[in-house]
KEBA-518013 format. One record per residue (C-alpha): residue number from 1; residue in three letters; z, x, y. Coordinates in pm, whole numbers, plus 32768, in hexadecimal, padded with zeros to 4 digits. Layout:
<num: NUM | residuo: ala | pz: Z | px: X | py: Y>
...
REM end
This chain:
<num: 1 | residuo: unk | pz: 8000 | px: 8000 | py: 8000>
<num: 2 | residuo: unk | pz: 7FB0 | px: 8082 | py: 8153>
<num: 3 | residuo: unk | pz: 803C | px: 8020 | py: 8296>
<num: 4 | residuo: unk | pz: 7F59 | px: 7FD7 | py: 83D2>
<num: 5 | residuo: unk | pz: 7FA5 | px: 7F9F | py: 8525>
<num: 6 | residuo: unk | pz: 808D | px: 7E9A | py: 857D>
<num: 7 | residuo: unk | pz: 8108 | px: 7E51 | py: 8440>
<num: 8 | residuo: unk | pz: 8222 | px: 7D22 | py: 8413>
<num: 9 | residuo: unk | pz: 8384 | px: 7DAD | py: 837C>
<num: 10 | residuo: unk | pz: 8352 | px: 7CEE | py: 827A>
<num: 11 | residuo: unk | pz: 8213 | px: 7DCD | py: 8226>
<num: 12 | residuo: unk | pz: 82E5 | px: 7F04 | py: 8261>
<num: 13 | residuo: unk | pz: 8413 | px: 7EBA | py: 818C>
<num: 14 | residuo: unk | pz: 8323 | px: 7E6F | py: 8065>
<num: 15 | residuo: unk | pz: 8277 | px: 7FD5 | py: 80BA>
<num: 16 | residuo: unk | pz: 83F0 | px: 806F | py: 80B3>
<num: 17 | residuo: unk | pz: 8435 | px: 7FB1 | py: 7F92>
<num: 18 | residuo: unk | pz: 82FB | px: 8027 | py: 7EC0>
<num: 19 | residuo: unk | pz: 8338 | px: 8198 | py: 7F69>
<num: 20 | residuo: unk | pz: 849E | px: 818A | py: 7ED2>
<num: 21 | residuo: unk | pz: 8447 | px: 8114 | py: 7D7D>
<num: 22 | residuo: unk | pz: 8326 | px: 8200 | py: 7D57>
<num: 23 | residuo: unk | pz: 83E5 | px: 8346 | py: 7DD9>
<num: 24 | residuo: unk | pz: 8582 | px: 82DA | py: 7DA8>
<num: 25 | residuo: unk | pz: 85A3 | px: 8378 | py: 7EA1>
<num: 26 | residuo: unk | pz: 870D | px: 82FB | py: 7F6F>
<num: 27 | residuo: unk | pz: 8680 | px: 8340 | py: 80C7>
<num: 28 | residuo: unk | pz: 8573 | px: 8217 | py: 8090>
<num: 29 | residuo: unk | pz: 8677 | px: 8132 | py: 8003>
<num: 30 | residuo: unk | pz: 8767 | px: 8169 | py: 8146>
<num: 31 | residuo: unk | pz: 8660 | px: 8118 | py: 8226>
<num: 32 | residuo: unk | pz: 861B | px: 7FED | py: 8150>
<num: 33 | residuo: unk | pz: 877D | px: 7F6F | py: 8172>
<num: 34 | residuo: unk | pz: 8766 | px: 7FAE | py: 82EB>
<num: 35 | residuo: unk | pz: 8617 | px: 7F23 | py: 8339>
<num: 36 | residuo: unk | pz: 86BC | px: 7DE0 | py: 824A>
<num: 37 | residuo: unk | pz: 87F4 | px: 7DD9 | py: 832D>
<num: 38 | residuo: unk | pz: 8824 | px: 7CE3 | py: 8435>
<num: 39 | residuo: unk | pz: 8810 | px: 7D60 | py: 85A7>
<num: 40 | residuo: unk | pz: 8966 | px: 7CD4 | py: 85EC>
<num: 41 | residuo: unk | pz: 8A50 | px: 7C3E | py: 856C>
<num: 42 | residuo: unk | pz: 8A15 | px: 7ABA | py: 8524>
<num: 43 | residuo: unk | pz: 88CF | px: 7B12 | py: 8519>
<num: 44 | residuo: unk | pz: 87C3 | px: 7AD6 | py: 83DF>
<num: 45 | residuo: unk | pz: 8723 | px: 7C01 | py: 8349>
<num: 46 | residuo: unk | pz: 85AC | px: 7BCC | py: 832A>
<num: 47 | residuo: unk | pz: 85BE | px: 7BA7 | py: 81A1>
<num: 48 | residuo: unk | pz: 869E | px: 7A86 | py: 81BA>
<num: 49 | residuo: unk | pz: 8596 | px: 79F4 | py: 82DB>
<num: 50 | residuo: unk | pz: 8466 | px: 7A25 | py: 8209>
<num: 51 | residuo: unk | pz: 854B | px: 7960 | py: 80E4>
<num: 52 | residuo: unk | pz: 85A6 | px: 7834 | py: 81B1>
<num: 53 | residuo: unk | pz: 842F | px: 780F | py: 8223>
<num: 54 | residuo: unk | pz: 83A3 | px: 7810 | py: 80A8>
<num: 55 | residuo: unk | pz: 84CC | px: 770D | py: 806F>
<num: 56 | residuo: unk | pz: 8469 | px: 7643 | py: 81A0>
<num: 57 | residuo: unk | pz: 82F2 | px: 763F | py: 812F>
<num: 58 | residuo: unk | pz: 8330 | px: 75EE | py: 7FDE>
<num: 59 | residuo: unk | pz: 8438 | px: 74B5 | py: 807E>
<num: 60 | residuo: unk | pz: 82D1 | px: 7455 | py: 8136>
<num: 61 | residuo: unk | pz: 822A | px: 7465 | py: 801F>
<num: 62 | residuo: unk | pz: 8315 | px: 736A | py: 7F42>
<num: 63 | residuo: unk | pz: 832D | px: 72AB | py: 8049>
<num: 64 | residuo: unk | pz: 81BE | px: 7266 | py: 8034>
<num: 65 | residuo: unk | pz: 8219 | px: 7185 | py: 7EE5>
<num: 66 | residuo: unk | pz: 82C7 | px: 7059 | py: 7FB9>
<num: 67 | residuo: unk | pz: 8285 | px: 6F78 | py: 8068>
<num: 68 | residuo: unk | pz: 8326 | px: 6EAC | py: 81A2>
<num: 69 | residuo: unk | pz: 83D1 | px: 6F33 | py: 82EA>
<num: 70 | residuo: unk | pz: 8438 | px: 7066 | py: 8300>
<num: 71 | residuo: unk | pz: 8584 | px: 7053 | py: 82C5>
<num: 72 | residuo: unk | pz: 8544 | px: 6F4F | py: 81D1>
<num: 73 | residuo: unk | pz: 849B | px: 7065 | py: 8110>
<num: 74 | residuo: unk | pz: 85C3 | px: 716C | py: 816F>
<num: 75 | residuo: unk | pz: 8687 | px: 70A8 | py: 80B7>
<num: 76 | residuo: unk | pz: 85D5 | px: 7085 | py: 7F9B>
<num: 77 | residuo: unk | pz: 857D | px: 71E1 | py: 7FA1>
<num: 78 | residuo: unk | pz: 86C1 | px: 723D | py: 7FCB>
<num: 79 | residuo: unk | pz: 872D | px: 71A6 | py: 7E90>
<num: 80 | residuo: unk | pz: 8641 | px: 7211 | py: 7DD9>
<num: 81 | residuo: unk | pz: 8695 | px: 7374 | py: 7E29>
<num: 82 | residuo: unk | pz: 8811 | px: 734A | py: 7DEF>
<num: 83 | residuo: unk | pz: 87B3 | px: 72AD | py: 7CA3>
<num: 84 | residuo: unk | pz: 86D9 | px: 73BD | py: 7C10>
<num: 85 | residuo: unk | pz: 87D0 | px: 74C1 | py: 7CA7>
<num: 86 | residuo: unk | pz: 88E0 | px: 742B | py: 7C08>
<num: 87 | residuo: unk | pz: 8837 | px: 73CC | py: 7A9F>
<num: 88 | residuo: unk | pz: 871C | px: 7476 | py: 7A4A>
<num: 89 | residuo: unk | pz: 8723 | px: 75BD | py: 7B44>
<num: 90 | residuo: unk | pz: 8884 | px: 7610 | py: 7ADB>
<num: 91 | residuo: unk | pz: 8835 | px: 75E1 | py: 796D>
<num: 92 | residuo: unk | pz: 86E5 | px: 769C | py: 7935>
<num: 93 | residuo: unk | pz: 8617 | px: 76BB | py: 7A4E>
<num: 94 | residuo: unk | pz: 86DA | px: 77C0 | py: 7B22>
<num: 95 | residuo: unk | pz: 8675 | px: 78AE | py: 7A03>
<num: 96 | residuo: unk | pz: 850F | px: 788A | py: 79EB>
<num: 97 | residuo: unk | pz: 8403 | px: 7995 | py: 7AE1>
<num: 98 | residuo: unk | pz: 8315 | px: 789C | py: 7AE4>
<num: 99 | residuo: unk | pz: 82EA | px: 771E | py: 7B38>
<num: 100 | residuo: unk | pz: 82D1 | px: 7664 | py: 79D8>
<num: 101 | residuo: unk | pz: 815E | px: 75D8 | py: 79BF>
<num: 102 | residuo: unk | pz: 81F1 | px: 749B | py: 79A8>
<num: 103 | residuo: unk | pz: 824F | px: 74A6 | py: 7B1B>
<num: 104 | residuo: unk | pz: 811F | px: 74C4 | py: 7B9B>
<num: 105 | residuo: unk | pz: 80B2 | px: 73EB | py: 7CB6>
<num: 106 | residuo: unk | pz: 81F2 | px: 731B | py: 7C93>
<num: 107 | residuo: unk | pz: 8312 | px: 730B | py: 7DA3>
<num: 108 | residuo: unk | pz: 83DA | px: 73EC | py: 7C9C>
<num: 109 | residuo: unk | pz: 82C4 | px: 7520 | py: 7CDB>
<num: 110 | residuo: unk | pz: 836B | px: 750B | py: 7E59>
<num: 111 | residuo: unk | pz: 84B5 | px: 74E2 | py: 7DDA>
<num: 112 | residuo: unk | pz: 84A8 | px: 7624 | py: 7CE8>
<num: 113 | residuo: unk | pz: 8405 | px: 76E6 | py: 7DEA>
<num: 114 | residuo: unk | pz: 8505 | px: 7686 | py: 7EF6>
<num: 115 | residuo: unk | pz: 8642 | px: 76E4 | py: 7E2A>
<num: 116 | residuo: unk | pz: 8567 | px: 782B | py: 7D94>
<num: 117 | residuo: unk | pz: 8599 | px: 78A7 | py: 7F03>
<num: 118 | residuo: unk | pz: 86F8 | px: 78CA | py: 7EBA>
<num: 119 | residuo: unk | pz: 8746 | px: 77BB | py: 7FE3>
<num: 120 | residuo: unk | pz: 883A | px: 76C3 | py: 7FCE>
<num: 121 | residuo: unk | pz: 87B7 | px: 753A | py: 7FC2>
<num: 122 | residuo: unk | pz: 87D1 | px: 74D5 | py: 816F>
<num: 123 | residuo: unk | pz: 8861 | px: 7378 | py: 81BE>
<num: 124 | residuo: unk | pz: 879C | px: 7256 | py: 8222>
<num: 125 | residuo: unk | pz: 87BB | px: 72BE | py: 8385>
<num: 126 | residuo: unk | pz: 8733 | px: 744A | py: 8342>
<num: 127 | residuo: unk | pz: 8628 | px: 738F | py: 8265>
<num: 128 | residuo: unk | pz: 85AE | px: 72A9 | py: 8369>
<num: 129 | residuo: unk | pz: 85A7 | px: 73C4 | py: 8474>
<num: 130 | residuo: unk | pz: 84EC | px: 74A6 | py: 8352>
<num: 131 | residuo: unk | pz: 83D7 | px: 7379 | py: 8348>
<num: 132 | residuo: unk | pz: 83BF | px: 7333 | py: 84A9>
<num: 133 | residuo: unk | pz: 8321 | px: 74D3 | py: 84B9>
<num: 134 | residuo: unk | pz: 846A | px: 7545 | py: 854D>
REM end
């Protein structure tokens, strides 16, 4: 992987990461951790941004399945995602690499993908925000 010109962090802590993997060496894996760190304290560190936008995309994309208002369908979608974290997530799911085929194009392919990212399930408020583009 090379980097060009204004690359995003995100681009440059997967370069660091390859780097360290490839090499082992510590100096890569220290600047890694500090390109990872928040700038401040109560502030996110760019991994955990990048995570809560694949979470909110794949919330979008669930929501895509119902129908009605939209908080008619946060709270349906809401549901749904407490259900399958509760049941099916917590049972088998939160093992697997991959989306079961069986998932596909079904609310449940947003649902795995959302708690993938290692996010917790928002509220109905955070949801509705997350649908109105916010």
């Amino acid at each position: 992987m090379r980097l060009k010109g204004y690359s995003s962090i995100d681009d440059i802590a997967d370069w660091l990461e390859q780097l360290a993997r490839q090499s082992g060496d510590k100096r890569f894996e220290r600047a890694l951790r500090e390109l990872r760190r928040p700038a401040a304290a109560g502030q996110r560190s760019p991994a955990t941004e990048k995570a809560i936008r694949g979470r909110d995309d794949a919330i979008r994309e669930a929501a895509s399945f119902y129908l009605g208002s939209r908080w008619s369908r946060c709270k349906q979608l809401h549901e749904m995602l407490l259900q399958y974290e509760t049941t099916t997530w917590r049972l088998f799911d939160h093992r697997l690499e991959q989306m079961p085929e069986a998932y596909a194009n079904t609310p449940k392919a947003g649902a795995f993908a959302a708690l993938r990212s290692g996010q917790r399930v928002p509220g109905r408020r955070r949801l509705q925000a997350i649908l109105k583009g916010a």
